[in-house]
One Martini backbone bead per residue (centre of mass of N, CA, C, O) as a GRO file, in nm:
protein
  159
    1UNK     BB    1   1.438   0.523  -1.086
    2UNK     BB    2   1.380   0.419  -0.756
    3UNK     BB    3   1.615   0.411  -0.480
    4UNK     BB    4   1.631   0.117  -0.209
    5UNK     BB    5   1.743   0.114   0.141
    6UNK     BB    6   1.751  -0.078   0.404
    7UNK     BB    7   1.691  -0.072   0.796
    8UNK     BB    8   1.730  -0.308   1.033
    9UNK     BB    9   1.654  -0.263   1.372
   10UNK     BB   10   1.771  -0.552   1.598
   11UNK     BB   11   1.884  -0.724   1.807
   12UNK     BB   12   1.734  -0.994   1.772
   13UNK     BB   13   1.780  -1.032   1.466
   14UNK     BB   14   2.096  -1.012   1.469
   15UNK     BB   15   2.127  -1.274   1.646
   16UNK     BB   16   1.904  -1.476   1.567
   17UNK     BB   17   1.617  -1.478   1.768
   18UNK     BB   18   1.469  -1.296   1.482
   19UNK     BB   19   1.277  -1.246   1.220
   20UNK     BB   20   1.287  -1.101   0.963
   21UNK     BB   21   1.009  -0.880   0.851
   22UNK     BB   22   0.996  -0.547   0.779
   23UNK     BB   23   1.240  -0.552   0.544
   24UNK     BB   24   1.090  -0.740   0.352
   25UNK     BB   25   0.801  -0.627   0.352
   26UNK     BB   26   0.912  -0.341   0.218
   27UNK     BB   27   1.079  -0.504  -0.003
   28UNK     BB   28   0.817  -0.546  -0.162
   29UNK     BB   29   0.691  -0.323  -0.178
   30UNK     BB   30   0.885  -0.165  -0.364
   31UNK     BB   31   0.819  -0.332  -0.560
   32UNK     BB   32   0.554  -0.284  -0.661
   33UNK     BB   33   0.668   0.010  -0.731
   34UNK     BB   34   0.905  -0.031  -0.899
   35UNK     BB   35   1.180   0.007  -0.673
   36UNK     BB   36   1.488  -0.052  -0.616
   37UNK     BB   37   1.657  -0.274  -0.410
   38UNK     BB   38   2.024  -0.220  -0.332
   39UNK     BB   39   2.002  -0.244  -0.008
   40UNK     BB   40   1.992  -0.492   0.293
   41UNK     BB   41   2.051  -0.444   0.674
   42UNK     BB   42   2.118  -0.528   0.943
   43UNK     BB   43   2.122  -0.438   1.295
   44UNK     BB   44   2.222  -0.309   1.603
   45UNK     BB   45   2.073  -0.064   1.860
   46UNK     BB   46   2.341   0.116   1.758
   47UNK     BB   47   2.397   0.439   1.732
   48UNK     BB   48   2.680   0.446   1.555
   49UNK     BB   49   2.602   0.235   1.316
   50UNK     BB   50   2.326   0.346   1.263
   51UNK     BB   51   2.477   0.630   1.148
   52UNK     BB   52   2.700   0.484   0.940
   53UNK     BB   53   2.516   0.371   0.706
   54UNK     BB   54   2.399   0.573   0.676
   55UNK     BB   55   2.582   0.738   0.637
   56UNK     BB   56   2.738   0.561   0.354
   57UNK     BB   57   2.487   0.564   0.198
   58UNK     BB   58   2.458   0.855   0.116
   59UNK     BB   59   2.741   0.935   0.024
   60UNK     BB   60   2.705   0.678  -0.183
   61UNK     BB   61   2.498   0.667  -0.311
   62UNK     BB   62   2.288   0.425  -0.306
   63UNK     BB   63   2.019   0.575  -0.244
   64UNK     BB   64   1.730   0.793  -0.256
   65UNK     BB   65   1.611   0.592  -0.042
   66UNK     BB   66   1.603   0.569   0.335
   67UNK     BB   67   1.517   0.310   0.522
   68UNK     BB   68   1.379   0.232   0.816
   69UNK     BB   69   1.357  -0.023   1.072
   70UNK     BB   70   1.313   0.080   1.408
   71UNK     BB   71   1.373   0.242   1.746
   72UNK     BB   72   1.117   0.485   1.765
   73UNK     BB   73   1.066   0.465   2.039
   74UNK     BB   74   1.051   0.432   2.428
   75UNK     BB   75   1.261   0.316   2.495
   76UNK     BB   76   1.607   0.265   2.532
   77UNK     BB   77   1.676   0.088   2.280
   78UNK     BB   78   1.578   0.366   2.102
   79UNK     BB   79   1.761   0.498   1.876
   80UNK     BB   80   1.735   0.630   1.605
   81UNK     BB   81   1.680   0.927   1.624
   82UNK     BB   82   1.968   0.984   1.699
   83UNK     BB   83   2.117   0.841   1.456
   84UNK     BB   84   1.978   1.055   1.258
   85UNK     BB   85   1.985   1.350   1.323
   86UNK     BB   86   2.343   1.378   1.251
   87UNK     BB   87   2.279   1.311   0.940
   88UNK     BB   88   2.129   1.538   0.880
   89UNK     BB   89   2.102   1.840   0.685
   90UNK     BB   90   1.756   1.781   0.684
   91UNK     BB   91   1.471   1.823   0.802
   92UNK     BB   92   1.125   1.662   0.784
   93UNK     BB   93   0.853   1.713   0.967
   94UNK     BB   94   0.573   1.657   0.811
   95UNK     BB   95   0.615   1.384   0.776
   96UNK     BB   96   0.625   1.237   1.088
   97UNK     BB   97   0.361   1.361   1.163
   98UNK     BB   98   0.162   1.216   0.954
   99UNK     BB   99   0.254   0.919   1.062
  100UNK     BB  100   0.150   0.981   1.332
  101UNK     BB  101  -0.170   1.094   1.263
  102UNK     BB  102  -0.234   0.841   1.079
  103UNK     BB  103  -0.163   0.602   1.266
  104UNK     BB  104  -0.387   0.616   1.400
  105UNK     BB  105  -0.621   0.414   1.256
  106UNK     BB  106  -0.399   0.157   1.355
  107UNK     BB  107  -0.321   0.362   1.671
  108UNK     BB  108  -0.281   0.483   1.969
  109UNK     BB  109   0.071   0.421   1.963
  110UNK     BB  110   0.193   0.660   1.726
  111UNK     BB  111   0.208   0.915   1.938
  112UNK     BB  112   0.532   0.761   2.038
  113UNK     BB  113   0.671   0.821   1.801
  114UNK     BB  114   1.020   0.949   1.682
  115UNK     BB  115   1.040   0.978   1.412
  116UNK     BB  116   1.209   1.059   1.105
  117UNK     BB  117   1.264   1.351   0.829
  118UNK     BB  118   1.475   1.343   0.549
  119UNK     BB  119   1.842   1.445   0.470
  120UNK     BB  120   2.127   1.346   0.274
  121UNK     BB  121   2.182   1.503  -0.016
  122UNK     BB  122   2.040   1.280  -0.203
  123UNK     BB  123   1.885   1.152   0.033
  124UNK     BB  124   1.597   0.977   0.167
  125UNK     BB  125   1.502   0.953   0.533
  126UNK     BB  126   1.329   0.687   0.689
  127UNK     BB  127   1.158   0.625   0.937
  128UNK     BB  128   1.040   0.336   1.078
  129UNK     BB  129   0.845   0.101   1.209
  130UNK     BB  130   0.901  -0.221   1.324
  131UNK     BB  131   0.672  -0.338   1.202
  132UNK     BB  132   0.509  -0.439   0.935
  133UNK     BB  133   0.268  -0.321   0.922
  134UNK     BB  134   0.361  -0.010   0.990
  135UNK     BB  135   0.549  -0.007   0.785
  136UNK     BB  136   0.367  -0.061   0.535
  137UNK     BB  137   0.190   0.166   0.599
  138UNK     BB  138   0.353   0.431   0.604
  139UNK     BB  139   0.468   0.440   0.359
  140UNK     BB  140   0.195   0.457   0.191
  141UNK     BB  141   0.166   0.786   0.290
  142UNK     BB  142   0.423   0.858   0.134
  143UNK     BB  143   0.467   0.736  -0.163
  144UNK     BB  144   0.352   0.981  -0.338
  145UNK     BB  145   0.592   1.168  -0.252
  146UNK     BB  146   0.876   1.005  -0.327
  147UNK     BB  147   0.936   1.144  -0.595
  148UNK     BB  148   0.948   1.466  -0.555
  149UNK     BB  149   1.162   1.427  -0.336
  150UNK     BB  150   1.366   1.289  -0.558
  151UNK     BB  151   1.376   1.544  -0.752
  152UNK     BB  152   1.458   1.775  -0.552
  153UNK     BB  153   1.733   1.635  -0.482
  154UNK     BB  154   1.774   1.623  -0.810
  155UNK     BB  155   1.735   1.921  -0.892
  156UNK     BB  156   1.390   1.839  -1.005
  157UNK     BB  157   1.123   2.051  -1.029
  158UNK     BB  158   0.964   2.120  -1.325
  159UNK     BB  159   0.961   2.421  -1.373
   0.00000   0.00000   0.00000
C-alpha cells in the first residue's frame, strides 16, 4: 500500500483566515486510489518549516510520496520550491515538466509554476499547485507513475 503525507503550505490557511481547501481535495484523492494518507498538516509560506517537515518526513519514512500544495507561483511569498530543492537527494524534473505543459489544458498560467519533483531517501516528494483544482488534477497526470515511483525507491524494480 502507498503511504501519502500532504503538505498545506498557506499563510492565509496557517492564520485560521482561510479554509484548507487544497489538503482536504488532495486526501480524498488519495483515499479514493486506495492509498493510506499517514500525516497532514499546514504551515505557513516559510522557507525554513517549509524545508525542515519534508526533511523529517522523509528521513522518518513517514510516507512513500509527500504531497505539497502551495507556494510554486512566481509571488515574493512563494517558497516552496527554495524550500523543497535543498532537501532532495535528487531531483526528477520530467514530473514538473509534464505538470507544467499538461496543466495547459487547464490554464494558461501553468507555465508559471516552478513546482518540483524529487526524491529524498525513499519517499517521492512533489510540489503540487495551491488551489484545489489544479492539486488533484496534478496529481491525476502522475498517479499511474507513482507505484513504479516507489517500487524504485524502495529497491524493487520488478526487473
Amino acid at each position: 500500500m502507498i503511504t501519502v503525507a500532504i503538505l498545506t503550505i498557506s499563510d492565509s490557511a496557517m492564520a485560521g483566515k482561510r479554509e484548507d481547501v487544497s489538503g482536504p481535495a488532495l486526501k480524498y484523492r488519495c483515499l479514493e486510489l486506495k492509498w493510506h494518507v499517514t500525516a497532514t498538516k499546514i504551515v505557513a509560506d516559510d522557507e525554513q518549516v517549509i524545508r525542515s517537515v519534508l526533511a523529517d518526513w522523509a528521513d522518518c519514512e513517514m510516507a512513500d510520496v509527500i504531497l505539497t500544495t502551495g507556494g510554486t507561483g512566481i509571488s515574493p511569498l512563494d517558497v516552496t520550491p527554495e524550500a523543497t530543492r535543498p532537501v532532495l537527494d535528487r531531483e526528477i524534473p520530467g514530473v514538473a515538466e509534464l505538470l507544467r505543459s499538461k496543466g495547459l489544458e487547464q490554464t494558461k498560467f501553468s507555465v508559471l509554476s516552478r513546482a518540483l519533483a524529487g526524491s529524498r531517501k525513499q519517499s517521492f516528494i512533489l510540489n503540487l499547485p495551491g488551489s484545489p483544482k489544479g492539486a488533484v488534477f496534478s496529481l491525476g497526470l502522475v498517479e499511474a507513475l507513482i507505484p513504479h515511483v516507489v517500487d524504485l525507491l524502495h529497491g524493487r524494480t520488478g526487473h
